[in-house]
C-alpha positions in Angstrom: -22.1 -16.7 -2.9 -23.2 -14.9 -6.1 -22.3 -15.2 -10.0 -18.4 -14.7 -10.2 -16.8 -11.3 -11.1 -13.2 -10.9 -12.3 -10.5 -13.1 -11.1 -8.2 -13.0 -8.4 -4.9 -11.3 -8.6 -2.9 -13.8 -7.0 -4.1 -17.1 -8.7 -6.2 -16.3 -11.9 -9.6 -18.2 -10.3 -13.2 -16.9 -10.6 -14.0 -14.2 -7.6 -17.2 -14.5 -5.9 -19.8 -12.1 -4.4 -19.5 -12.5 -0.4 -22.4 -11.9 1.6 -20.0 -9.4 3.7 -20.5 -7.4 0.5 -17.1 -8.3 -1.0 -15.7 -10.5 -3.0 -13.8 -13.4 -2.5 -11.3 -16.1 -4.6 -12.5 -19.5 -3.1 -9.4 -21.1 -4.5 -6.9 -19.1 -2.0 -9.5 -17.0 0.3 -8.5 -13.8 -0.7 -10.8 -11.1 0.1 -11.1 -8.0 -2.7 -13.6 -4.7 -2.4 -15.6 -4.0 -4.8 -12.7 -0.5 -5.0 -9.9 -2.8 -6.1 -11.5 -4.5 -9.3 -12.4 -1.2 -10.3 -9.2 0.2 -10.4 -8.0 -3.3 -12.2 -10.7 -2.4 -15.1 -9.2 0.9 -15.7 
């Protein structure tokens, strides 16, 4: 896993770059494309 990016909608941690291409809260293993941050930022 990679530097984190954003957090997780469901429980505020860090997300982390998968190597699936991804990313992924390692606090409760939700999985979010790199599509839904980006519509978070706007």
């Amino acid at each position: 896993m990679e530097h984190p990016y954003g957090r997780c909608q469901h429980c505020g941690e860090r997300l982390y770059a998968h190597i699936e291409g991804d990313y992924q809260c390692v606090n409760c293993d939700r999985r979010y494309t790199e599509a839904d941050l980006e519509t978070r930022a706007v």
